[in-house]
Each structure stands twice: as C-alpha cells, then as structure tokens.
ZAMARGU-4260 file (C-alpha; in steps of 0.2 Angstrom, whole numbers, plus 5000, padded with zeros to 4 digits):
<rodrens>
0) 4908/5083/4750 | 4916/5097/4760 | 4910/5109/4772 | 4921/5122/4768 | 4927/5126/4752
5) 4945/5138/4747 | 4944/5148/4734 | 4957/5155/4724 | 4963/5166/4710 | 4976/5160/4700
10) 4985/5169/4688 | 5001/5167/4676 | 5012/5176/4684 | 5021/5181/4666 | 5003/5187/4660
15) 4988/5190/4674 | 4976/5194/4661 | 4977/5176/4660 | 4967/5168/4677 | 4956/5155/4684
20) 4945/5154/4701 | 4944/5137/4706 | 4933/5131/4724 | 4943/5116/4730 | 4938/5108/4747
25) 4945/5110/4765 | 4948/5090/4766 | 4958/5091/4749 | 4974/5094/4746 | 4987/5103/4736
30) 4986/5090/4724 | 4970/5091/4721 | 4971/5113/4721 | 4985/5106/4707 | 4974/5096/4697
35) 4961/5111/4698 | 4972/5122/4691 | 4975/5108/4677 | 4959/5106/4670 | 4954/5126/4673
40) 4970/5129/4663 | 4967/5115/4653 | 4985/5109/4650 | 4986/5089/4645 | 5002/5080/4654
45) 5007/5075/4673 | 5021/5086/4676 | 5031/5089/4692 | 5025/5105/4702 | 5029/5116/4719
50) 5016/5124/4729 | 5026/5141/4739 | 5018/5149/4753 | 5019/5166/4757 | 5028/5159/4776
55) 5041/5150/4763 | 5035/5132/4768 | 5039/5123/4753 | 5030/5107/4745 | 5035/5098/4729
60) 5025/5085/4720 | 5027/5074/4705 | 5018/5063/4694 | 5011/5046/4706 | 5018/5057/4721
65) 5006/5071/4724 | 5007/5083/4739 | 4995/5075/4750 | 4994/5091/4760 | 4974/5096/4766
70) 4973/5114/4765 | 4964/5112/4780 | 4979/5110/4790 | 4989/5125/4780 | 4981/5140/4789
75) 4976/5148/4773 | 4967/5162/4775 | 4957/5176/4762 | 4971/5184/4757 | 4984/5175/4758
80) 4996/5173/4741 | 5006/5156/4736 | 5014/5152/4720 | 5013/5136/4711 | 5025/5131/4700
85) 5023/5118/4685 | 5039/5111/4675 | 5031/5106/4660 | 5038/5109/4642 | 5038/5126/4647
90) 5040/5132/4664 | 5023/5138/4671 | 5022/5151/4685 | 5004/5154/4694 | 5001/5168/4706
95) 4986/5161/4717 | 4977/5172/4730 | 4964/5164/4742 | 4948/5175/4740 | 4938/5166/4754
100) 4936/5150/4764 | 4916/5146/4765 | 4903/5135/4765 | 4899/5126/4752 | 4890/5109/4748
105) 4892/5108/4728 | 4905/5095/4723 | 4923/5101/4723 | 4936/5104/4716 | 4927/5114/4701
110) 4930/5130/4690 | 4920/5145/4693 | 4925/5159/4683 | 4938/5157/4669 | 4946/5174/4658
115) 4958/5176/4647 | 4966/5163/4633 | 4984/5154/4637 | 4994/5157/4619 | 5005/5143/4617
120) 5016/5135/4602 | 5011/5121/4593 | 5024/5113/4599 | 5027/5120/4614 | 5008/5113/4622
125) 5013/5104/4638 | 5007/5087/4636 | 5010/5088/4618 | 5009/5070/4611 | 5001/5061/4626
</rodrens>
C-alpha cells in the first residue's frame, strides 16, 4: 500500500456535471490513475489514452503499453489540472484536478465519490461488444 495517496476530480470536459474522485497511490502510475478513471467511469474496452499536464509534458499510453509514469515523480501538486484523453468509439475528454496529496493506508486505487450519469448510445458504448 501507499503512503501517500493523489486525489483527483475528474470531469468530462463536454459535461462537468458528470465527475468522479478517485485516490490513486504516490508509487502508482498514470496507468493505474487511467484504469481508475475506467472503472469510476465504468467504460468496458482497453483503448489508447494521453494524460496532459498543465506544464505541457505529454504522455500517451496504449493497450499492453501503459504509461509507467509514478505520480510520485510528476510534481503534482493540490491544484494542479491535467487532462486525460481517451480514444475509444467516442472520443472522451476528462478534466482532472488534484485535490490533495495525503496519507492514506486503505488500498489504492479506489472510487470515493461518484455524481452524475454518462448518457451514451446503445451503440456508441466504448467497449461495445467485448
């Protein structure tokens, strides 16, 4: 378990009534801040994604090559904003703010706060078919 744990606000960018906190660990990485945000968003499929930090560094990750990027090492900091995109059947925009860096001892990643619904087509559901 982590020490420390990042926790972020993510939104959809085309719709912030739509967001998720997520807690994921200072020894994790942005792949595992990008599997957070899948199962808080709960979106079926490995698609390829980009994480953009508000000092313009630039990582992109895709399925079996994940971003193996501790946020540890990033500099993140409360406040700070990224954005994170996913290129799925539709293209998904996320708006993440880091609320706090703390202590925390429960296991990470997890969901901690969840509002809103994503409205999707039928056949539009990334990972539609998998």
């Amino acid at each position: 378990m982590s020490a420390h744990a990042y926790v972020f606000d993510a939104r959809l960018a085309d719709d912030p009534g739509v967001s998720r906190t997520v807690a994921v660990g200072s020894d994790q990485t942005l792949d595992d801040v990008h599997g957070a945000l899948r199962q808080a968003f709960e979106w079926h499929g490995d698609f390829p994604y980009a994480f953009r930090l508000s000092d313009g560094r630039d990582y992109a990750g895709a399925p079996g090559e994940g971003v193996e990027v501790a946020l540890a090492g990033l500099g993140l900091r409360s406040g700070d904003r990224l954005e994170h995109d996913v290129e799925g059947p539709e293209e998904w925009r996320f708006a993440l703010t880091v609320l706090d860096v703390r202590p925390d001892n429960e296991s990470l990643p997890r969901v901690l706060e969840h509002h809103g619904e994503i409205a999707l087509e039928p056949e539009a559901e990334l990972g539609a078919g998998d």
